[in-house]
N, C-alpha and C positions, 0 to 999 in steps of 0.2 A: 737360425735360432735367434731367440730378444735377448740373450744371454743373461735372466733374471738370475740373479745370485752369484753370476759367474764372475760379475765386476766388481771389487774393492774400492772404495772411495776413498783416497790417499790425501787430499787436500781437493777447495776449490777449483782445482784447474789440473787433477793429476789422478786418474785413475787405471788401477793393477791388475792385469789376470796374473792371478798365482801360480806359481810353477806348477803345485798340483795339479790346473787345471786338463790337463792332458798326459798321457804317458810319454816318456820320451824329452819335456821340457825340460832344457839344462839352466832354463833364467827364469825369471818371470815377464809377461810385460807391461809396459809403461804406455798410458796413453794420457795426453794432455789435451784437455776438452773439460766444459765446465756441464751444470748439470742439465741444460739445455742442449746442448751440442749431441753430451754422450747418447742423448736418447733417440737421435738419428744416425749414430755412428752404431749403436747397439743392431740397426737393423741391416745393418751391410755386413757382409760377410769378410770384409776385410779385419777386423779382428783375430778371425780363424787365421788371417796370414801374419797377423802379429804372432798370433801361437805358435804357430807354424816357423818361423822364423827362428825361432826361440830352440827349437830341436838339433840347430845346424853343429857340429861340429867347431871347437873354438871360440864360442861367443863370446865377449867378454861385453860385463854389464848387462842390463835386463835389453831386451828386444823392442823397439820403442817406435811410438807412431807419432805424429806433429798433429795436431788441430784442423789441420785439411786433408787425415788421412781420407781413402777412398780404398776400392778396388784397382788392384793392380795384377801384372803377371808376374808369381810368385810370391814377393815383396808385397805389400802393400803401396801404392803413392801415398807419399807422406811419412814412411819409414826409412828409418835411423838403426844399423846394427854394427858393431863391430867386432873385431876377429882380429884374436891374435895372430901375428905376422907368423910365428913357426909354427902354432899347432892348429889353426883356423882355417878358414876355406873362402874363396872370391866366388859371387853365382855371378852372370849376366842379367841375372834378373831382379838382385839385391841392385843393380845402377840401371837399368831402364831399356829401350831400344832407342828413344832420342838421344843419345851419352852426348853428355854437358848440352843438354838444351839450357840456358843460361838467360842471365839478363844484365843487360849493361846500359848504366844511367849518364845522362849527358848534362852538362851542364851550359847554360847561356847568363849572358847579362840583360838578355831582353824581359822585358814584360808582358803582362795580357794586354796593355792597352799596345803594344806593337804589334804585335802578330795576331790576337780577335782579325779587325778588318782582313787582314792576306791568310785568315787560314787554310780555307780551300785552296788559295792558287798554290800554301803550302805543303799540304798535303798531297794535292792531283800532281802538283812537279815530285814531291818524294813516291808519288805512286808508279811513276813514267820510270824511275831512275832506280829505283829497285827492285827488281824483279821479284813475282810472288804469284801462290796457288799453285795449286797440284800439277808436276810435272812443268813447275817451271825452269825456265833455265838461265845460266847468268853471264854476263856481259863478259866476262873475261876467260878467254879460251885456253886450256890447261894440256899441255903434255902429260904421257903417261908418267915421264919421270919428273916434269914438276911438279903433278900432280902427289907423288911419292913424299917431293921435299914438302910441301903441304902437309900434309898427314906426323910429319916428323919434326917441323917447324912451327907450324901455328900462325899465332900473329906477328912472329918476327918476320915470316916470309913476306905478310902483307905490309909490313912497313915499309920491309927492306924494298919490295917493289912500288913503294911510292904511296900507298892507302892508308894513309894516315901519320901520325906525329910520332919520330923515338918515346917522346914521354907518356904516349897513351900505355907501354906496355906496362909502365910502374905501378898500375891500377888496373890490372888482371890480377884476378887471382892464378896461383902461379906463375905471372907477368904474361900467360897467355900461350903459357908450353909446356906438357909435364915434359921431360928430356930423356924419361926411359921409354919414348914412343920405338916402335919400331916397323917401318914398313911392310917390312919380310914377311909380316904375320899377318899383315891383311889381305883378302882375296881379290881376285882379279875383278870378280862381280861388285864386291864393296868399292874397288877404286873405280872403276869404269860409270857406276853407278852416279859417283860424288864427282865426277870429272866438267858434267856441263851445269852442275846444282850451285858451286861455289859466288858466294856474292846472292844466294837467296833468299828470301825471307821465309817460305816452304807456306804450308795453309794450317788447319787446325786451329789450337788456341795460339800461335803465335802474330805476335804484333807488331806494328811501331806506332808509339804514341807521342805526341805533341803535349804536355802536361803542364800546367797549372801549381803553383804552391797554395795548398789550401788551411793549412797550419803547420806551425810550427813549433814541436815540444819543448824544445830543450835546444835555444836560441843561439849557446858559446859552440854546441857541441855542431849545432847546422852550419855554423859560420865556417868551422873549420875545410867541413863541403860546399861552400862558396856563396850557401843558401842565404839570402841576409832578408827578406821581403817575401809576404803572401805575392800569391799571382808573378812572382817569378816565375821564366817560362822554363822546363826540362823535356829533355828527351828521352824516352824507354823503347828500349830494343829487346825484342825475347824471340827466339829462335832457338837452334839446335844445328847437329851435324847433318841432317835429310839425310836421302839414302845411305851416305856410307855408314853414319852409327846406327842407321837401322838394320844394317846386310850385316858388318861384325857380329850384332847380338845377334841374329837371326844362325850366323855361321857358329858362333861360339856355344849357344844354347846346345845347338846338336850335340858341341862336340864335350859338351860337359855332361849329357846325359849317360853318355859314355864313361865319362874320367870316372863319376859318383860309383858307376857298378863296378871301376876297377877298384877304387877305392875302398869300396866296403861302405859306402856313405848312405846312411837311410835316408830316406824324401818322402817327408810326411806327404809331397805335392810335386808332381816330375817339375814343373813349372821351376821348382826350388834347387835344380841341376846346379852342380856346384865340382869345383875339386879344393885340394891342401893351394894355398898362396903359393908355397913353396916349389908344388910338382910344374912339371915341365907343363901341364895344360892349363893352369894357374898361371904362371909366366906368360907365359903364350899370348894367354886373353889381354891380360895388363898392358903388355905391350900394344895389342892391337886396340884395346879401347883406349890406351890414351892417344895413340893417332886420330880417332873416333874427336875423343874430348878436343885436339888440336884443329882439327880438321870446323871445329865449332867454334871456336877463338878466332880462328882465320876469316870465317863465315861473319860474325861480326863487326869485324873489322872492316872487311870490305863495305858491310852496309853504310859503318859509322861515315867512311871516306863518303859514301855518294847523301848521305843524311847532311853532309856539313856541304859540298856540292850543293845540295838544294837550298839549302837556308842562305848560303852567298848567292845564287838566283834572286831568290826573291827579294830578296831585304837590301842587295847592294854593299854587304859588307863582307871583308875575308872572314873567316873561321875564328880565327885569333882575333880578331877586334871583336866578335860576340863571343869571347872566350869559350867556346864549347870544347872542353877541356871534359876528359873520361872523368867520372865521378868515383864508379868502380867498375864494375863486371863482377858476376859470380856465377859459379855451375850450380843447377839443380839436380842431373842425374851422373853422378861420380863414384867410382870408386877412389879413398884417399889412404894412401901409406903415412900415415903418421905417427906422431909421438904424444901419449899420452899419460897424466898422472893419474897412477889406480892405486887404488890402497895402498898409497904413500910412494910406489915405484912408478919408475916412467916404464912404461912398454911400447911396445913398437906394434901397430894394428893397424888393418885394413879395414877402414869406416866405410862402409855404405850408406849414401845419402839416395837416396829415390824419391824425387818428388820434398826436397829438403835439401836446404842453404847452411852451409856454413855460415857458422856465427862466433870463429872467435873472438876472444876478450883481449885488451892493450896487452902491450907490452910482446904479444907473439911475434916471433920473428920473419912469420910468413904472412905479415901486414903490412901493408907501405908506411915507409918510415913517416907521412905525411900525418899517418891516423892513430901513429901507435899508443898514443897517449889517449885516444877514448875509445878503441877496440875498431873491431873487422866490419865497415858499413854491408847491412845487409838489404838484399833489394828484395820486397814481396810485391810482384802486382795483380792488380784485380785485372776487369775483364771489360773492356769499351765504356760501358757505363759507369763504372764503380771506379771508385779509389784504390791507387796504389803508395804503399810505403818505402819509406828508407827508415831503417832502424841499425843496430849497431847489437854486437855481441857482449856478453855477459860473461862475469866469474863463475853466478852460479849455472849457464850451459856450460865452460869448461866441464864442468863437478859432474853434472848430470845427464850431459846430451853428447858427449864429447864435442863441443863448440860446434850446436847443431839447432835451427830452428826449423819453420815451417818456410814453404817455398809460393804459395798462391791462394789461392779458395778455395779450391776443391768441388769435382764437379760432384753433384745429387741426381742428374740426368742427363741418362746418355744421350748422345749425339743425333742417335734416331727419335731418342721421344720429344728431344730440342725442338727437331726440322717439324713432326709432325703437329707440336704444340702453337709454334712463335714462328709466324709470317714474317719475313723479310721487308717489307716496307715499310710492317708495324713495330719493326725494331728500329729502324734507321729510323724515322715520323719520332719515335720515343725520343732517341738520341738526341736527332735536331732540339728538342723541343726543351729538351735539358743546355742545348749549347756547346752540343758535339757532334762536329763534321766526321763523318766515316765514309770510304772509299776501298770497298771490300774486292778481291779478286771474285769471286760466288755468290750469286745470291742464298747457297743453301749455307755458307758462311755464319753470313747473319744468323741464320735462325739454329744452327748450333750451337754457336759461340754466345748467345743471347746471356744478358746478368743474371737473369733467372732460371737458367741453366747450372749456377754455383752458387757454392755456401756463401755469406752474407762476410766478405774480406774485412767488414770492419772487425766483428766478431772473432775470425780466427786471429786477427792481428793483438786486438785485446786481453786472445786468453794467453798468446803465446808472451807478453809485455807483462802482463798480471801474476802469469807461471815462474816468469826471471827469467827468460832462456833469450830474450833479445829487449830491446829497449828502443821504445818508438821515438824519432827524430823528427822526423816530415811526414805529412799525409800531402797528396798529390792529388788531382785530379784531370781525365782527358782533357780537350777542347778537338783532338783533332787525333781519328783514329787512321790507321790502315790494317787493314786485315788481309791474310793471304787468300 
């Protein structure tokens, strides 16, 4: 449908389906996109999962979609719901099949006039050292039961085993572990799965970028993240769990389509399989997606170790003397037990982020004491060509989003009409000619991952800064991709 009429224009940058607009809607929903945006998002059918959304049992606040929403299973990508803790519901499909595909920013003291000349040799060495592409596998060989302590430890495990610095963990979100993981509830095929994947960078839209400072907002506030100069070099890592959060949701979906009919739970869409937080298959899931989510902190982490491995190669200096020091990390597909203020109460809710960053505001107590005083750094990145941000959380997303912004660009073309549109040569040829070295595992990589395969990152970054729901710091730019 063009959904003519069906959409309320709330402000500039914030428009409502009304709870009328279908039977069954307990909210309304919220979408943030300005009047340009909405008129491509009108023609996607993810709105109906905004709607849809909205029908679940427990929702608490309107149903809400981020600036790069898209299609998604279930959920919308780009969609933000929460559920009260006792009388609301978890789906696997309100957090995604990548659970905690994330991103995590690195910081250096180098420049572009240091690393321009060595980018290649720095990229083609981070390309040897980290494994990547479909059915990769990774350098460090896992028992069944260390594999277990993975899943339940996260990046403590990777530290503990030597991959990286005690103080990178104070710069995860969560420090890199939810603690109510639980083996038990993952299956033999999920671990088995994630046993020889650990330490890879997987294929798709995930990357690692060599980055560029291309502006700077808000000067006192970047200093605090170490940023003090344009053409400062940074590092972006965005990955996920690989198989194992994709076998969880794959295991969990089933068994939620199940829990919903014993429940009594209607499903405007099976996709929207869900049970109570509360009930034992509810539990269940939590437990096993945040092994999921840990199992993506660990993943990470390992990279981070052999990303600071390369750059001591090249460049001849330890880690610590180019400070590459974690900036942050954050998940994109999460389920969060949190606490929040609603009409004047705090409640206790289960926040679904799909394809959406947290964006708390200072003073949270689930912020490194480092940042507290100008809120939660959030990472959005674009896509080989295009610009990525670091921006920072807001009072008014606490209000509105429950400390929740957008996560990326958002794709406009899938995967197949990418390959069959944008030639691989003619994207890397593009690339170069802008001033960025890419080193892809695929050549059909390139041409689905292409920039003109996604919404325009400056635009969603714009509307989401302009809406109040996050607050732009740095804009970034590649010089030096790798792609899975």
């Amino acid at each position: 449908m063009t959904w003519n009429g069906a959409l309320k224009k709330v402000s500039d940058y914030k428009y409502e389906i009304e709870r009328n607009y279908k039977p069954g809607m307990r909210t309304s929903g919220i979408v943030y996109a300005d009047a340009k945006m909405i008129e491509d998002v009108r023609k996607d059918n993810a709105l109906e999962q905004v709607a849809n959304v909205a029908t679940l049992p427990g929702i608490v606040g309107p149903s809400m979609a981020m600036p790069d929403i898209h299609w998604g299973y279930g959920f919308p990508i780009g969609g933000v719901a929460a559920f009260d803790y006792e009388t609301g519901i978890i789906s696997p499909g309100g957090v995604g099949y990548d659970i905690n595909c994330g991103v995590r920013l690195v910081h250096t003291n180098l420049h572009l006039n240091d690393v321009q000349p060595k980018i290649k040799e720095l990229i083609d060495t981070i390309f040897l050292n980290v494994p990547s592409g479909v059915g990769s596998e990774g350098k460090v060989k896992l028992t069944y039961d260390e594999m277990k302590n993975v899943l339940e430890l996260g990046a403590e495990w990777a530290v503990k085993k030597g991959y990286g610095w005690d103080k990178d963990l104070e710069f995860l979100e969560e420090n890199g572990r939810l603690k109510f993981a639980d083996a038990g509830y993952v299956s033999d095929k999920a671990i088995q799965r994630g046993m020889p994947q650990l330490g890879t960078l997987g294929a798709g839209n995930h990357f690692l970028e060599v980055q560029r400072v291309e502006e700077i907002y808000e000067p006192e506030i970047a200093k605090v993240f170490g940023i003090t100069s344009k053409d400062q070099i940074l590092v972006m890592i965005h990955t996920g769990s690989r198989g194992t959060g994709h076998q969880i949701a794959t295991d969990y979906i089933g068994k939620m389509v199940n829990a919903a009919r014993k429940y009594n739970i209607h499903l405007e869409d099976k996709q929207l399989a869900c049970a109570p937080v509360t009930s034992q298959e509810g539990e269940e899931y939590l437990k096993a997606m945040a092994c999921g989510a840990n199992y993506a902190w660990a993943n990470r982490q390992l990279i981070l170790h052999w990303v600071r491995e390369s750059f001591q190669k090249v460049f001849g200096q330890s880690a610590e003397s180019m400070d590459m020091h974690v900036i942050y990390d954050v998940c994109h597909n999460i389920g969060k037990i949190e606490e929040h203020e609603i009409e004047g109460k705090r409640r206790k809710v289960v926040v679904h982020r799909k394809g959406a960053t947290r964006a708390f505001a200072m003073e949270r107590e689930e912020i490194p004491l480092k940042y507290r005083r100008i809120g939660q750094p959030v990472l959005i990145p674009g896509d080989m060509g295009t610009a990525s941000y670091l921006l920072v959380g807001t009072e008014l997303a606490m209000k509105e989003t429950f400390g929740s912004t957008c996560h990326g660009a958002g794709r406009v073309m899938s995967r197949e009409a990418a390959i069959r549109r944008f030639r691989p040569n003619d994207v890397r040829n593009e690339l170069l000619a802008q001033g960025i070295y890419v080193r892809a595992a695929s050549k059909d990589v390139l041409s689905e991952e292409s920039p003109e395969a996604y919404k325009d990152v400056d635009d969603v970054v714009r509307i989401a800064h302009n809406a109040g729901i996050s607050r732009m710091i740095v804009k970034m730019r590649p010089i030096g991709v790798m792609k899975g």
